[in-house]
Backbone as a ProteinNet text record, in pm:
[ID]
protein_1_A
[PRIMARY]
XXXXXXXXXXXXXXXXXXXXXXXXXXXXXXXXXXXXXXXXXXXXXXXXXXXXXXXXXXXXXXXXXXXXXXXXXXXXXXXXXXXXXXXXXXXXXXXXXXXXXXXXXXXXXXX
[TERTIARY]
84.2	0	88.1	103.2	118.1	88.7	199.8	198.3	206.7	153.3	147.6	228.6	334.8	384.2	346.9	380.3	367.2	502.5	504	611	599.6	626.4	620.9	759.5	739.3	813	841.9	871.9	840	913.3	837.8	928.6	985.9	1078.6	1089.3	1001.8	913.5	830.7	817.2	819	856	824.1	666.6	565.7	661	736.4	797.4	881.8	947.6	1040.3	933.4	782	689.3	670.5	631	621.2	702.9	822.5	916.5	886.9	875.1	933.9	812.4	677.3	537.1	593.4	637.1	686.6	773.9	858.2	940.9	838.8	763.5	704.2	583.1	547.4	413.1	440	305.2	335.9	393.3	488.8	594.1	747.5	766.5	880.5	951.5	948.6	1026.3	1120.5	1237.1	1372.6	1339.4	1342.6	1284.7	1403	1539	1644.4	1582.6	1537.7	1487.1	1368.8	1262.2	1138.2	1220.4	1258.9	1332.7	1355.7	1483.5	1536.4	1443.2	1320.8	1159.5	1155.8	1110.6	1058.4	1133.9	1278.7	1396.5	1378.6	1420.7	1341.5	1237.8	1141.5	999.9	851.3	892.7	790.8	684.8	588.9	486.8	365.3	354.8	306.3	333.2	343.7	378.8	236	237.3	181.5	230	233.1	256.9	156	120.5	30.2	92.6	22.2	109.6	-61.7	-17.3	-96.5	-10.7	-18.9	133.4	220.9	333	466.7	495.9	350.3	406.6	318.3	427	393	357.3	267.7	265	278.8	401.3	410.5	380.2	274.7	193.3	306.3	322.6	416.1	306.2	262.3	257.5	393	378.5	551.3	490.3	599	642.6	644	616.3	637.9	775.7	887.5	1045	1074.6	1044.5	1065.3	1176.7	1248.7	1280.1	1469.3	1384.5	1534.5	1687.7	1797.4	1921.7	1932.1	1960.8	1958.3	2106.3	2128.4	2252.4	2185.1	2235	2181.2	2248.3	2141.9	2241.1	2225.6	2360.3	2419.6	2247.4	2198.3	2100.9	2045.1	1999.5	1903.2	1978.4	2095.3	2176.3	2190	2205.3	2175.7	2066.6	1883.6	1806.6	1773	1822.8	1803.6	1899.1	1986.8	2090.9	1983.4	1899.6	1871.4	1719.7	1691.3	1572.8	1589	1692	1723	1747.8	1745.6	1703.6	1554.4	1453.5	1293.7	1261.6	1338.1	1326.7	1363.6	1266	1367.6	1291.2	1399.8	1370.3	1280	1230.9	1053.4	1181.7	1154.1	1211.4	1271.5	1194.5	1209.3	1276.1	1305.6	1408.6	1557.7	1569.2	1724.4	1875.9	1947.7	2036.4	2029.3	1990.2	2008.6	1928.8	1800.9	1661.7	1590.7	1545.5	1436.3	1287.7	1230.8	1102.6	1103.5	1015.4	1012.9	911.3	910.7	771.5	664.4	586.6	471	432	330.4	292.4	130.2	50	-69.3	-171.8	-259.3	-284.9	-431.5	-490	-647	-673.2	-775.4	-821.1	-975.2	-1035.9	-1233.3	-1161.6	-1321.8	-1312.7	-1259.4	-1244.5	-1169.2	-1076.1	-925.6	-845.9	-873	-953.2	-978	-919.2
-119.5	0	125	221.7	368.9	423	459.2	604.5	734.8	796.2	970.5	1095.5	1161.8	1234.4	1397.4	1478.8	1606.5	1725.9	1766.7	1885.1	2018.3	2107.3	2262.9	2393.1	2419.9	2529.5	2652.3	2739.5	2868.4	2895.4	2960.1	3008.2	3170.3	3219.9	3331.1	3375.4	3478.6	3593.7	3648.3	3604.9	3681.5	3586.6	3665.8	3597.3	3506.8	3608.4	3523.3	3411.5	3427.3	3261.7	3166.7	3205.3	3075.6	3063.4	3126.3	3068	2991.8	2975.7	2946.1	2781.5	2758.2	2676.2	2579.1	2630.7	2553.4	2505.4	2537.1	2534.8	2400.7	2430.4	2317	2148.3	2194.8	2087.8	2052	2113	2108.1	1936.8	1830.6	1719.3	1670.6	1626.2	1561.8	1646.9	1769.4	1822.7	1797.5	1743.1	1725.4	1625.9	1613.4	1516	1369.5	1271.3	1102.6	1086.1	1130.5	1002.2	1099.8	1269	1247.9	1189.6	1146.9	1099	946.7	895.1	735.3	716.5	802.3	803.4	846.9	935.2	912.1	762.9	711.7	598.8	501.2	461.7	405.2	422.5	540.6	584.8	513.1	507.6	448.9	510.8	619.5	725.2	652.3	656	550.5	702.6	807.2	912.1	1055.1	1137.3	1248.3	1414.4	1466.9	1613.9	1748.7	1881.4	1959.2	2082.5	2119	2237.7	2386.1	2484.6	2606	2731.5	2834.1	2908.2	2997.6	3136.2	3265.1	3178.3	3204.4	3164.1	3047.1	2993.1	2856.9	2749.8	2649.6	2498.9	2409.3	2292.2	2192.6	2002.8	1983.1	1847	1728.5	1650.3	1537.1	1401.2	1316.5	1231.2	1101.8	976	873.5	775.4	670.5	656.9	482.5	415.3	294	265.9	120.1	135.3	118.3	76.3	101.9	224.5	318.3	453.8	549	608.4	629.1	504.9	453.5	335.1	381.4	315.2	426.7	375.5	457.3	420	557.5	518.5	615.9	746.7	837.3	950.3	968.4	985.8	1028.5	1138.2	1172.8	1311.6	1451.8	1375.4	1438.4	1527.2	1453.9	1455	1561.4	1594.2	1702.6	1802.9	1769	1957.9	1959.5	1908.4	1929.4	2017.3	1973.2	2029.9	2167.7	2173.5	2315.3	2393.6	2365.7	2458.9	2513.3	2375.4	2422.3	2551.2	2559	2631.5	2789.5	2797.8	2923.1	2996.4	2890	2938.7	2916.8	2869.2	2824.5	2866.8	2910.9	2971.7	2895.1	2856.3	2778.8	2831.4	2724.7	2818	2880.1	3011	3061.1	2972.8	2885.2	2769.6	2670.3	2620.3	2509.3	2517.5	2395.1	2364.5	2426.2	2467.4	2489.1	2435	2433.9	2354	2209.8	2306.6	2213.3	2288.5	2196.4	2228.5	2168	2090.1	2056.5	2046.5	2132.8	2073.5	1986.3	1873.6	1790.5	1858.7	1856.8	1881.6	1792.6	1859.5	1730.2	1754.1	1652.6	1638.2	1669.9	1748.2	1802	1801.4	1741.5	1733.6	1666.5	1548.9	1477.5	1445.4	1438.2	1417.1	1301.6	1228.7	1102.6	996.8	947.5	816.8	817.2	887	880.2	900.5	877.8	887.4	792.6
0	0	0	-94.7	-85.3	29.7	61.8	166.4	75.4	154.2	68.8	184.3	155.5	148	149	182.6	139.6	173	81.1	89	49.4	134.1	55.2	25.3	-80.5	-123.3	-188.2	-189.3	-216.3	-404	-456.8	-551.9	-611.8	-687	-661.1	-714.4	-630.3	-681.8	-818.3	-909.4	-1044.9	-1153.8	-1184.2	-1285.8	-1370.2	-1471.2	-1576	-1516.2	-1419.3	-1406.4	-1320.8	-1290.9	-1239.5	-1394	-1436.4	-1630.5	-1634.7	-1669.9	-1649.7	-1575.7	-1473.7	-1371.1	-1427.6	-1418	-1488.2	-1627.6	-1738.3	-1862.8	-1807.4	-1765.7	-1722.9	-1644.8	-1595	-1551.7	-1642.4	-1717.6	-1818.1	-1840.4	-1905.7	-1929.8	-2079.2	-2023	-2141.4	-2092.7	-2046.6	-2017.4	-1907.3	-1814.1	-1716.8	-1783.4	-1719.6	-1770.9	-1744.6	-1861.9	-1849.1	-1751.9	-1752.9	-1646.7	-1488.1	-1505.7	-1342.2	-1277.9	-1388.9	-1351	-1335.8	-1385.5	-1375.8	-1271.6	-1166.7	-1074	-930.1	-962.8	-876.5	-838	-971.5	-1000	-930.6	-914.8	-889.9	-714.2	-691	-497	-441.3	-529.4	-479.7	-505	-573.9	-599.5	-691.7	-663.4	-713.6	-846	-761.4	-832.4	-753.2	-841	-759	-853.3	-716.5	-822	-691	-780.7	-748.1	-803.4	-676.9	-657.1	-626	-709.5	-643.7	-628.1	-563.7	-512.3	-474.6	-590.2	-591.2	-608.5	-511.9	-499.4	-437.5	-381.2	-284.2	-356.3	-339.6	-345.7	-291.8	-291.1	-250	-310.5	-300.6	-357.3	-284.1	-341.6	-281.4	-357.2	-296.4	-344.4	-256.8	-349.3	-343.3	-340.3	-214.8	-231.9	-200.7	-202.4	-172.6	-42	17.9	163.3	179.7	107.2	108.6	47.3	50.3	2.3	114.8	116.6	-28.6	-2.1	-146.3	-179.1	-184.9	-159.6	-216.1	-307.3	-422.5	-577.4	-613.4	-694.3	-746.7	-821.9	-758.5	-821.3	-969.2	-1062.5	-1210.8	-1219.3	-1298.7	-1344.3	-1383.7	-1426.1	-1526.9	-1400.3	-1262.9	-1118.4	-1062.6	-1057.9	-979.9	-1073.5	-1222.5	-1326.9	-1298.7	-1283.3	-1266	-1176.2	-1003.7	-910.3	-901.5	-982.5	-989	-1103.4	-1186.9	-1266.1	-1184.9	-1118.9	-1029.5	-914.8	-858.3	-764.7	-836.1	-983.1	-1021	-1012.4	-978.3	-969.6	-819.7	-735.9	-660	-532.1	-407.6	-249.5	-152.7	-31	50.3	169.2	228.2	315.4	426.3	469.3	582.2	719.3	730.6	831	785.5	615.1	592.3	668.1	649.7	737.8	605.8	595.1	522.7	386.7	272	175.4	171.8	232.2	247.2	99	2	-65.9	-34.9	-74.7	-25.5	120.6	191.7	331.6	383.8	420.4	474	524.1	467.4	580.4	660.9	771.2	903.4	824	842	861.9	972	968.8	1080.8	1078.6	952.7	970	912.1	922	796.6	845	706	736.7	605.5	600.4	518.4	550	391.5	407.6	458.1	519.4	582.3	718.9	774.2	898.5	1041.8
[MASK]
+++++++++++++++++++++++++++++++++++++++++++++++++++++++++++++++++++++++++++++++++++++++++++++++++++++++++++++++

């Protein structure tokens, strides 16, 4: 069974590079060896929500998640070109990008 995840993050203020950062994630554009290396971790499905400048990434994961798998070359230019649209929540730890969220309410089926 999938566990689900959540993470949030800020991006820089400035319409054109969220163009930008959306453009980059639109479907079919993200990089096949960094979606692979998701996939490789344990990442079973992932989506990302934004509202202004902030994000929220929902990650469906594996119950061995996250696997150690070798990071490829492609996964670290990714995350260096990301960190141009990209600022860490005031509260991340040093060279924290996504920060976990906690769960703090649920109605429904997750009950």
């Amino acid at each position: 069974m999938a566990r689900r995840h959540c993470f949030a993050l800020d991006l820089v203020d400035d319409a054109a590079l969220i163009a930008e950062y959306e453009a980059r994630h639109a479907p079919g554009a993200a990089w096949p060896a960094v979606l692979a290396h998701l996939r490789a971790q344990g990442v079973e499905s992932m989506e990302i929500w934004r509202t202004g400048d902030r994000m929220v990434m929902i990650a469906e994961v594996a119950e061995d998640y996250p696997r150690a798998v070798e990071v490829p070359p492609e996964t670290d230019e990714w995350e260096k070109l990301m960190w141009r649209y990209q600022r860490a929540l005031p509260h991340a730890a040093p060279g924290e990008k996504w920060v976990p969220m906690q769960r703090i309410f649920v109605f429904g089926d997750g009950e």
